[in-house]
Chimera marker file (.cmm) of the C-alpha trace (Angstrom):
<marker_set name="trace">
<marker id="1" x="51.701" y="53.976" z="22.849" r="1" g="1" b="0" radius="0.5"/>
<marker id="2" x="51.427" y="55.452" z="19.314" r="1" g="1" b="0" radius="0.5"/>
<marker id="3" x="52.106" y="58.888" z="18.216" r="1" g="1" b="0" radius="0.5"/>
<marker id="4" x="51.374" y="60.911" z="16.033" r="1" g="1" b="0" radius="0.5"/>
<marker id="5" x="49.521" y="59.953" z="12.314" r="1" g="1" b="0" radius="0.5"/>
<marker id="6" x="52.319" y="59.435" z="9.970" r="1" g="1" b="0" radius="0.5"/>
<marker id="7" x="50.358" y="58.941" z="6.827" r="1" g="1" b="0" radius="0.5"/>
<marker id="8" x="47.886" y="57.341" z="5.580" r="1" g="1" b="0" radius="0.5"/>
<marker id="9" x="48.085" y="54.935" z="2.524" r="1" g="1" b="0" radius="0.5"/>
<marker id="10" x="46.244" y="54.945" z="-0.860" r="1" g="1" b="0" radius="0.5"/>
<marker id="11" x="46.535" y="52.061" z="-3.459" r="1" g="1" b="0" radius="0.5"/>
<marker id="12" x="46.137" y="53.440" z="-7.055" r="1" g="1" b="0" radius="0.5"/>
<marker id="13" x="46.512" y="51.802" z="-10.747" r="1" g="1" b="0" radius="0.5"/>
<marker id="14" x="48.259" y="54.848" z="-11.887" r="1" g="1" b="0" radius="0.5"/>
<marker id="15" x="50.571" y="56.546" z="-10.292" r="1" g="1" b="0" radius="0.5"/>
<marker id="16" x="51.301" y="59.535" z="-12.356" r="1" g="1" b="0" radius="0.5"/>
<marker id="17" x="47.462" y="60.207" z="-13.076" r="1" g="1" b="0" radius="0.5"/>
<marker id="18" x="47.167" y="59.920" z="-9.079" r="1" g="1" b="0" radius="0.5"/>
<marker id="19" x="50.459" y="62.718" z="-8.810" r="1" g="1" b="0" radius="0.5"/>
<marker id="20" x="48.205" y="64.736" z="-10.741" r="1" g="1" b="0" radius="0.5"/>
<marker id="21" x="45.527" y="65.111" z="-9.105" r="1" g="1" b="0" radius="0.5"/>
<marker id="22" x="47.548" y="65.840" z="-6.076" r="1" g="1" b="0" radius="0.5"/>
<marker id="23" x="49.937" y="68.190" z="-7.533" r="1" g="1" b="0" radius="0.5"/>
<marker id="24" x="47.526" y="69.946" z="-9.923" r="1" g="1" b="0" radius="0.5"/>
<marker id="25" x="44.553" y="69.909" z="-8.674" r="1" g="1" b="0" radius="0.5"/>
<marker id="26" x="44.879" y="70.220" z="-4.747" r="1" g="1" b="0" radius="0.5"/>
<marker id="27" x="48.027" y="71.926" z="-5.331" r="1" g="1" b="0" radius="0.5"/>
<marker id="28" x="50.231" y="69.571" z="-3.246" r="1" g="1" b="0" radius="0.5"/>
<marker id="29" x="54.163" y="69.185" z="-2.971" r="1" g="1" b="0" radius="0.5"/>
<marker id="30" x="55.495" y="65.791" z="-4.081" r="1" g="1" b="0" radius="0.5"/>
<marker id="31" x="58.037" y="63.264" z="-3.310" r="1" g="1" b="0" radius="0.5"/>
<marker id="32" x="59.949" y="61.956" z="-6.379" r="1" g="1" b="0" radius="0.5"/>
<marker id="33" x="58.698" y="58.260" z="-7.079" r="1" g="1" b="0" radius="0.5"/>
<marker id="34" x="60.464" y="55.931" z="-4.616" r="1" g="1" b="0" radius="0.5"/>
<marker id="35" x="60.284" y="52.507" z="-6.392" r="1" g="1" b="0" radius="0.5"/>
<marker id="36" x="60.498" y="49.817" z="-2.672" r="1" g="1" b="0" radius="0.5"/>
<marker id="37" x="61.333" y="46.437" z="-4.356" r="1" g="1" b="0" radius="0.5"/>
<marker id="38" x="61.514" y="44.634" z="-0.677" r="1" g="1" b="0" radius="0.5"/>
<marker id="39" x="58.170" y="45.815" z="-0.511" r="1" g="1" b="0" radius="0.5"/>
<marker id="40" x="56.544" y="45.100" z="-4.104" r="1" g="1" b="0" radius="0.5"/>
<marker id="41" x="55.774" y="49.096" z="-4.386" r="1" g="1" b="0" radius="0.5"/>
<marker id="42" x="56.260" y="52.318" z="-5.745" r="1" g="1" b="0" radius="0.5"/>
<marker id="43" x="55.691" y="55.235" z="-3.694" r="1" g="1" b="0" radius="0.5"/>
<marker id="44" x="54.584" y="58.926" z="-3.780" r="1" g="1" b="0" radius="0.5"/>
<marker id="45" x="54.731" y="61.011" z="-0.355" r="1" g="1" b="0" radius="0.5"/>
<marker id="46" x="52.150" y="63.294" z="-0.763" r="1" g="1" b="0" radius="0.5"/>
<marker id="47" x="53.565" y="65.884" z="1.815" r="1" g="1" b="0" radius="0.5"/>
<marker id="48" x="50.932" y="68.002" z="4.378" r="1" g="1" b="0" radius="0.5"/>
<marker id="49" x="51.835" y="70.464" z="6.970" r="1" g="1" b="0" radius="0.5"/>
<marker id="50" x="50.775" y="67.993" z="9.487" r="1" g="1" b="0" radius="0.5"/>
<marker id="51" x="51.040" y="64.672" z="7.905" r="1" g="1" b="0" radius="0.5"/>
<marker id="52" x="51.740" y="62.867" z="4.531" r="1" g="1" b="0" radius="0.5"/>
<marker id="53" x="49.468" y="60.923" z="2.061" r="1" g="1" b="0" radius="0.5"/>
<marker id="54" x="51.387" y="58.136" z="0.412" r="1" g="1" b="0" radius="0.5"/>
<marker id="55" x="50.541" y="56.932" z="-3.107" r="1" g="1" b="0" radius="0.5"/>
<marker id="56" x="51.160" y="53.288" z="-3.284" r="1" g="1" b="0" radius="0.5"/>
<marker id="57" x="51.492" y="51.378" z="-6.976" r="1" g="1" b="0" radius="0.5"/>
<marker id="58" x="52.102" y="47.870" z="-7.114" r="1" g="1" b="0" radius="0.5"/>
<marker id="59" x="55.920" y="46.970" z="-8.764" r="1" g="1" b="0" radius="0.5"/>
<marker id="60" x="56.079" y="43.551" z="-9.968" r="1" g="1" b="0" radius="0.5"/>
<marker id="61" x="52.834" y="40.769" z="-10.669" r="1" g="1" b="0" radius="0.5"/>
<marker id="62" x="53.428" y="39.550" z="-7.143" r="1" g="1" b="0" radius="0.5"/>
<marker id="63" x="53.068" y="43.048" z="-4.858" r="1" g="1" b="0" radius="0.5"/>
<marker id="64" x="50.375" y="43.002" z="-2.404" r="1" g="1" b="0" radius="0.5"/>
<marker id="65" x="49.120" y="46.189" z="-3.900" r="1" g="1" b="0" radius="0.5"/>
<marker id="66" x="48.419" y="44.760" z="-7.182" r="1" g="1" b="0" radius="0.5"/>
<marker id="67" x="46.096" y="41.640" z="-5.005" r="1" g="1" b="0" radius="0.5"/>
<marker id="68" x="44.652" y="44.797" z="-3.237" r="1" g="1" b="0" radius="0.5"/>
<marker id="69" x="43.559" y="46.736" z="-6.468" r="1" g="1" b="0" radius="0.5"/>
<marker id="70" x="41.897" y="43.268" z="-7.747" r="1" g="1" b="0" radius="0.5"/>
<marker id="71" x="40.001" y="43.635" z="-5.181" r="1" g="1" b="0" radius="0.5"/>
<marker id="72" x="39.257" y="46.730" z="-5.700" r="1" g="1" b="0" radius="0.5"/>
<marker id="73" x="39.558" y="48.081" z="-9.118" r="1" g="1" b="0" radius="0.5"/>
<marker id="74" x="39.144" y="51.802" z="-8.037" r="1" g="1" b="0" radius="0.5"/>
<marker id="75" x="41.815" y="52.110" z="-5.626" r="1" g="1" b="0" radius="0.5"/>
<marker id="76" x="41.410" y="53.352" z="-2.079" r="1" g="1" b="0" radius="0.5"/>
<marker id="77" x="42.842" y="53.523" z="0.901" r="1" g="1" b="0" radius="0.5"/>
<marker id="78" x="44.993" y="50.980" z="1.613" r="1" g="1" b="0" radius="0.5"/>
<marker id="79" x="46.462" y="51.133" z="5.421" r="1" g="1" b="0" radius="0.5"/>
<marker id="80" x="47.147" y="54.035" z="8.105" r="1" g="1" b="0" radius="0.5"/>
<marker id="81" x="50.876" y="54.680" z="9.601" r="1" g="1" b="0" radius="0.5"/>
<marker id="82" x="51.156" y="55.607" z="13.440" r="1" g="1" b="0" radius="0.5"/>
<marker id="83" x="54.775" y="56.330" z="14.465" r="1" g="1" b="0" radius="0.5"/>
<marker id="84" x="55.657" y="55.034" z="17.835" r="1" g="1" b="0" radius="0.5"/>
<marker id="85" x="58.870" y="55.574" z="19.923" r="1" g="1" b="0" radius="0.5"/>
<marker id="86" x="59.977" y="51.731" z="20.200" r="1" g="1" b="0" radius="0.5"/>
<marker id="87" x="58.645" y="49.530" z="17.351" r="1" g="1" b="0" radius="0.5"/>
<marker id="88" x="60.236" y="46.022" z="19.314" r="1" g="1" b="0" radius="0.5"/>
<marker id="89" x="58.669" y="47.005" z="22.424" r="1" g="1" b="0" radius="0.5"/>
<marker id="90" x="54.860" y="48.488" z="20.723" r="1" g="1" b="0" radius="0.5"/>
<marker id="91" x="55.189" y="44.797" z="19.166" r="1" g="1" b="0" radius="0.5"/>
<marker id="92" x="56.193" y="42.722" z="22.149" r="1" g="1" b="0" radius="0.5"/>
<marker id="93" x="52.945" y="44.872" z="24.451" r="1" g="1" b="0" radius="0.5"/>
<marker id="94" x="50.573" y="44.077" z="21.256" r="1" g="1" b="0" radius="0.5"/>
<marker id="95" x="51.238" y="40.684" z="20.517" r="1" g="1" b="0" radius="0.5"/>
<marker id="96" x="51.235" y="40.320" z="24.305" r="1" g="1" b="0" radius="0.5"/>
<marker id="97" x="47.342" y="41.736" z="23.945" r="1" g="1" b="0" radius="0.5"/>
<marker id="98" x="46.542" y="39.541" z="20.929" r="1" g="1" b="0" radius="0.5"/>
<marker id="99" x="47.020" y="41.703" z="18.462" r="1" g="1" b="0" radius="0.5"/>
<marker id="100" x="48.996" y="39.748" z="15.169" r="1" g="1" b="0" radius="0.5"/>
<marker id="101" x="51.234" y="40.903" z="14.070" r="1" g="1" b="0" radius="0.5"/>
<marker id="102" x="52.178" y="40.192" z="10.118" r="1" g="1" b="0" radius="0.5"/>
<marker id="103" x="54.869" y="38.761" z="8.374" r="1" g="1" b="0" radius="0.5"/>
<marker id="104" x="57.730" y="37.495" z="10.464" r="1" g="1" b="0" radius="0.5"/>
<marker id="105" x="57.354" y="39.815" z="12.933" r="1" g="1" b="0" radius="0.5"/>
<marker id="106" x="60.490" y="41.163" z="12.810" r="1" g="1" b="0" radius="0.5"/>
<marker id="107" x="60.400" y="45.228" z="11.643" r="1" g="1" b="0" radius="0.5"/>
<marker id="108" x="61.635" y="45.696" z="8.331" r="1" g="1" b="0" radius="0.5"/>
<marker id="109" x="62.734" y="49.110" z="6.801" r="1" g="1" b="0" radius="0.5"/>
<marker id="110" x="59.980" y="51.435" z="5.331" r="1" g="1" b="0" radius="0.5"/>
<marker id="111" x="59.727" y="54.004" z="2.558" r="1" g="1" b="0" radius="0.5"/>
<marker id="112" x="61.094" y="56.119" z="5.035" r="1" g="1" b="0" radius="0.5"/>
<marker id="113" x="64.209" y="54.435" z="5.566" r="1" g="1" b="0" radius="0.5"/>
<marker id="114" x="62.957" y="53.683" z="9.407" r="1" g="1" b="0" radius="0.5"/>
<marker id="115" x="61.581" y="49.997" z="10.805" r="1" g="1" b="0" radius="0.5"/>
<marker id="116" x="58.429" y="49.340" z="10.260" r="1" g="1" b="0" radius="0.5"/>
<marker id="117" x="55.565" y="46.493" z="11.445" r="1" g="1" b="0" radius="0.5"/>
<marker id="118" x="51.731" y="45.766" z="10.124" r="1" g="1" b="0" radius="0.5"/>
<marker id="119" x="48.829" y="44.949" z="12.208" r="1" g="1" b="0" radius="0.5"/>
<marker id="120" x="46.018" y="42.764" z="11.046" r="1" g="1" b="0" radius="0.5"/>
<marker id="121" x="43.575" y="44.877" z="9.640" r="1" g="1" b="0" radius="0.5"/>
<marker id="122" x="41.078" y="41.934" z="11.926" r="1" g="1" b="0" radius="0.5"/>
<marker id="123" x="41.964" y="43.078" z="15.459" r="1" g="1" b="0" radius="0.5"/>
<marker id="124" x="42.153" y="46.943" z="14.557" r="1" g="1" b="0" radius="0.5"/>
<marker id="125" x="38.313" y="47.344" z="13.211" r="1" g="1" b="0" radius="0.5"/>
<marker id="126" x="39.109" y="46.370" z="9.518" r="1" g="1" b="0" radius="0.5"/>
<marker id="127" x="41.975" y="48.796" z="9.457" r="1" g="1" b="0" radius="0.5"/>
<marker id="128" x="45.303" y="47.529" z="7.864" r="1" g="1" b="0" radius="0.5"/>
<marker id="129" x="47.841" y="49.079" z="10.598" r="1" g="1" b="0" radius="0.5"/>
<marker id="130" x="51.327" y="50.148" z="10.129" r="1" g="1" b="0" radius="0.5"/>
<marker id="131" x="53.497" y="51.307" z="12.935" r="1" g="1" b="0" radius="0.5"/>
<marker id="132" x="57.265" y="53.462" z="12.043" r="1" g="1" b="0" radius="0.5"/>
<marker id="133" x="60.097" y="53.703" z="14.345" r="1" g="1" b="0" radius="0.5"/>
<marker id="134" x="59.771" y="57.633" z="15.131" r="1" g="1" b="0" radius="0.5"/>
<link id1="1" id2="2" r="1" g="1" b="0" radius="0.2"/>
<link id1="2" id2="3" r="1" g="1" b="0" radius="0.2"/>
<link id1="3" id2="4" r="1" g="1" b="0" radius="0.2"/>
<link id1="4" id2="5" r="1" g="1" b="0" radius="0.2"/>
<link id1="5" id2="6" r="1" g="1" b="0" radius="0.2"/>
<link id1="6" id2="7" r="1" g="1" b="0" radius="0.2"/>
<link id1="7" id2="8" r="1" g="1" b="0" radius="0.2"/>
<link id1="8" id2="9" r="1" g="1" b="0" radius="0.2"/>
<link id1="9" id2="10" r="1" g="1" b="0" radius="0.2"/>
<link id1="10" id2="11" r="1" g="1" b="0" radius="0.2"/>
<link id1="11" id2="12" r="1" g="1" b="0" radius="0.2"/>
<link id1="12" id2="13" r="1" g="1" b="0" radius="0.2"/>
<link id1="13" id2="14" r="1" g="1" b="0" radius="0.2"/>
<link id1="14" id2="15" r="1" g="1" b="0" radius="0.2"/>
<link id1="15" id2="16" r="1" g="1" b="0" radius="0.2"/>
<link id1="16" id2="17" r="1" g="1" b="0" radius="0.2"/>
<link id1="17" id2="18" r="1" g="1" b="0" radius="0.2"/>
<link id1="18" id2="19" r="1" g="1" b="0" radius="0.2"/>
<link id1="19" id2="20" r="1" g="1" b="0" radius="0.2"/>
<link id1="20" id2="21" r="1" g="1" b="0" radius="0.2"/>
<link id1="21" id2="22" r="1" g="1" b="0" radius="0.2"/>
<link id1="22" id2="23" r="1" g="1" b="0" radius="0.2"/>
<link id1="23" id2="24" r="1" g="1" b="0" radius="0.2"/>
<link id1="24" id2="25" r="1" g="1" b="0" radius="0.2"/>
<link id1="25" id2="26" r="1" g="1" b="0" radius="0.2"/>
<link id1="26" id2="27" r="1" g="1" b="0" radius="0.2"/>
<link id1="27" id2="28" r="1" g="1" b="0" radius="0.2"/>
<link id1="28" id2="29" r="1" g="1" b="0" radius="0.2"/>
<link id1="29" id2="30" r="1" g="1" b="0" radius="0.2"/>
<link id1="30" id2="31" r="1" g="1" b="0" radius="0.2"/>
<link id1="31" id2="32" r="1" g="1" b="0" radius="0.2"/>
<link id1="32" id2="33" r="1" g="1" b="0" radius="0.2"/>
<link id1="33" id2="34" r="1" g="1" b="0" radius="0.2"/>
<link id1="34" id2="35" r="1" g="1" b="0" radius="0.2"/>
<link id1="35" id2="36" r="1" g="1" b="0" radius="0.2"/>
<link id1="36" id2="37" r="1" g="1" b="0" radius="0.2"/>
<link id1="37" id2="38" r="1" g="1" b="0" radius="0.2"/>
<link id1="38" id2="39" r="1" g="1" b="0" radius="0.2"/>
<link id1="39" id2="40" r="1" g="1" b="0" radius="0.2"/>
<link id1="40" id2="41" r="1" g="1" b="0" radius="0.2"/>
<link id1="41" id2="42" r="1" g="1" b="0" radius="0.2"/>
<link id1="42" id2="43" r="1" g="1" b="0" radius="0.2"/>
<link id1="43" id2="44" r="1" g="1" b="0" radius="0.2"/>
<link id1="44" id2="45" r="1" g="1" b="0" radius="0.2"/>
<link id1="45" id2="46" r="1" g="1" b="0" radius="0.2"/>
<link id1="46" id2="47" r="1" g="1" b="0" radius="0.2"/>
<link id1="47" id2="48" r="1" g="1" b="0" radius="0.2"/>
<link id1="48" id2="49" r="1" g="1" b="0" radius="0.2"/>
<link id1="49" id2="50" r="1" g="1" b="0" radius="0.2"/>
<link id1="50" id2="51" r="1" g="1" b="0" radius="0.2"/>
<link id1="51" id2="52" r="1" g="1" b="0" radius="0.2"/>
<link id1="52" id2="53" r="1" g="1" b="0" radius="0.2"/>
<link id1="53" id2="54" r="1" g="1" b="0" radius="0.2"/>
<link id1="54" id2="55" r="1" g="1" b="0" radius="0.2"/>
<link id1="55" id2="56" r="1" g="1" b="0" radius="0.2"/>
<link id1="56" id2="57" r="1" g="1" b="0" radius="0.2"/>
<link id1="57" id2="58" r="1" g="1" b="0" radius="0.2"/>
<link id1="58" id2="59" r="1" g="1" b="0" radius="0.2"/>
<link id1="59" id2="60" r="1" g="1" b="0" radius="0.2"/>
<link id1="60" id2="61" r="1" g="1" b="0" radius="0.2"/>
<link id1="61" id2="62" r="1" g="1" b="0" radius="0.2"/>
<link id1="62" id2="63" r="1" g="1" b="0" radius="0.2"/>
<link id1="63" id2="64" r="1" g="1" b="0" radius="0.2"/>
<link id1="64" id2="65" r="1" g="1" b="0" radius="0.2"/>
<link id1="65" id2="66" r="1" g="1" b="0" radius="0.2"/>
<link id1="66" id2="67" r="1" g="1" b="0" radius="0.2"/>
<link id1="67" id2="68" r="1" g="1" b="0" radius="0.2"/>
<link id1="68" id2="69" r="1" g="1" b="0" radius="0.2"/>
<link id1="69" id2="70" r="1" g="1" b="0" radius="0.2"/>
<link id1="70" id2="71" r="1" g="1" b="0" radius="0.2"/>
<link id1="71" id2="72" r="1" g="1" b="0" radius="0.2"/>
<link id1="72" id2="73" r="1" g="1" b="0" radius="0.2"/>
<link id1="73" id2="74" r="1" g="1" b="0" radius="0.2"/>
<link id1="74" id2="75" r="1" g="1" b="0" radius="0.2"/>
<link id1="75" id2="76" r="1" g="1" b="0" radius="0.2"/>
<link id1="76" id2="77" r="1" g="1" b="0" radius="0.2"/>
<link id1="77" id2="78" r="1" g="1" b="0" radius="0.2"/>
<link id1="78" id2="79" r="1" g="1" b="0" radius="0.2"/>
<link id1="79" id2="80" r="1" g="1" b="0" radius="0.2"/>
<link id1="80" id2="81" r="1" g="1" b="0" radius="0.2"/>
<link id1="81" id2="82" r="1" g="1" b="0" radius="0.2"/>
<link id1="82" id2="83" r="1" g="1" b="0" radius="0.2"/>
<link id1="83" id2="84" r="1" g="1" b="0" radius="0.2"/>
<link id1="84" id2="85" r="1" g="1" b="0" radius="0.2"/>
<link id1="85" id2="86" r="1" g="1" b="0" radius="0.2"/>
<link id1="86" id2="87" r="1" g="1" b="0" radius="0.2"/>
<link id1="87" id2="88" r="1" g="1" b="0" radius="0.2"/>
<link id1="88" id2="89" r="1" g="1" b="0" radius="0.2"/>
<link id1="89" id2="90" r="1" g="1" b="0" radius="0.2"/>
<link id1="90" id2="91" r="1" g="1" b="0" radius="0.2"/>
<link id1="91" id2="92" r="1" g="1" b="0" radius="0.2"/>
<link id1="92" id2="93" r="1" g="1" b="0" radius="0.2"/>
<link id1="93" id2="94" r="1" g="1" b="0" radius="0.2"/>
<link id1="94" id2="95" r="1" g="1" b="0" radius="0.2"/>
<link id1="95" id2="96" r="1" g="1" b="0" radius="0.2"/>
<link id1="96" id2="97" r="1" g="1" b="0" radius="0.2"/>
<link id1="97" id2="98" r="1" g="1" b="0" radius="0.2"/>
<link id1="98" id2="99" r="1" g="1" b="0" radius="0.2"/>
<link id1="99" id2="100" r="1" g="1" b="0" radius="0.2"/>
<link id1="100" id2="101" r="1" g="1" b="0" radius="0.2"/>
<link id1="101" id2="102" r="1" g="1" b="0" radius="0.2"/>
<link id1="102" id2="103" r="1" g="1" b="0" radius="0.2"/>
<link id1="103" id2="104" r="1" g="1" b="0" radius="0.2"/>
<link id1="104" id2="105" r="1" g="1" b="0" radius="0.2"/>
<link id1="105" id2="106" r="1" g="1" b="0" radius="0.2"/>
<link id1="106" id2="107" r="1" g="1" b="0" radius="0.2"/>
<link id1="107" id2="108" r="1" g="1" b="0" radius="0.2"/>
<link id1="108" id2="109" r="1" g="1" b="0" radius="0.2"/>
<link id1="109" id2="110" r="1" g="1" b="0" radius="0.2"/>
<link id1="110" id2="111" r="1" g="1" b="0" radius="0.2"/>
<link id1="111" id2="112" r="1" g="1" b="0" radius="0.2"/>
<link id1="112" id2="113" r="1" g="1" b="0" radius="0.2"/>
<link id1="113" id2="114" r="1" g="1" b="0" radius="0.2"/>
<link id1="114" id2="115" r="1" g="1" b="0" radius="0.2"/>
<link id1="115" id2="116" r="1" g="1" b="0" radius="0.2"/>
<link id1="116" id2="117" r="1" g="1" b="0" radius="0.2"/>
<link id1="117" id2="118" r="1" g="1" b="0" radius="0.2"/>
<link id1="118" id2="119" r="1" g="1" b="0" radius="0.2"/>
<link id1="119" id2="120" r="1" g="1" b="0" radius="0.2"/>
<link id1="120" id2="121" r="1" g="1" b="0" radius="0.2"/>
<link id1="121" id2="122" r="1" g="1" b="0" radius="0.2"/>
<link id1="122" id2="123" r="1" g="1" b="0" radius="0.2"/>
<link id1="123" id2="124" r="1" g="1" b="0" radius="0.2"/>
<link id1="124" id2="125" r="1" g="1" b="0" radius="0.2"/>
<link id1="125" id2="126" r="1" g="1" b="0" radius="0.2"/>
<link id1="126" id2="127" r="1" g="1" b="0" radius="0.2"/>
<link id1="127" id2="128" r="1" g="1" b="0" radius="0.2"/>
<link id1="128" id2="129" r="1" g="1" b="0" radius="0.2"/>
<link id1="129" id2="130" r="1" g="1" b="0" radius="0.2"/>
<link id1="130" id2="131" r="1" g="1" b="0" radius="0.2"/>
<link id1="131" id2="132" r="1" g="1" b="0" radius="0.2"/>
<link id1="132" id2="133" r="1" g="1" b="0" radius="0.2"/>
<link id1="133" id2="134" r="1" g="1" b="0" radius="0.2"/>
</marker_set>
């Protein structure tokens, strides 16, 4: 059912100290800052020949990113994106397994601009799991 390994997410106080590192020390290419109000973050695609690393930074008191970094002042990595080829029909097979599914349920559009979903990070080995629309 999933594909291939999208991204994978890392939480960070500081965006622009994080692009550094990125940038000039591993020598990566960028995405421009992608500010995701729906989604109570700011985002940085780091981008790989094989995959992306995406820099999340919490926008607004109330993002989920900001009650993940109080948790854990450092930063780290926050979630892991699998694409799969039908995001209604990956949901309706895991919820049929047990998996939960969070929020409404209902995909909603990513940093990518495709439908996304997130699995509780409970029933996939303390993993918070995020599944794109390929």
């Amino acid at each position: 059912m999933i594909g291939r390994l999208n991204h994978v997410a890392i939480a960070v106080t500081d965006m622009e100290a994080a692009a550094r590192v990125y940038r000039d020390t591993l020598g990566a290419t960028l995405s421009p800052p992608l500010a995701q109000p729906e989604h109570g973050v700011t985002v940085i695609f780091v981008e790989l020949p094989n995959s992306k690393i995406e820099l999340l930074e919490p926008l607004g008191a109330d993002s989920p990113i900001a009650a993940f970094l109080a948790r854990n002042p450092g930063g780290g990595i926050h979630h892991v994106c699998y694409e799969v080829d039908d995001i209604l029909a990956a949901r309706d097979r895991l919820a049929a397994a047990g998996a939960r599914i969070l929020g409404s349920g209902e995909p909603r559009i990513g940093a990518h601009g495709k439908p996304v979903l997130f699995l509780h990070p409970k029933d996939f080995l303390g993993t918070l799991v995020e599944l794109e629309q390929a």
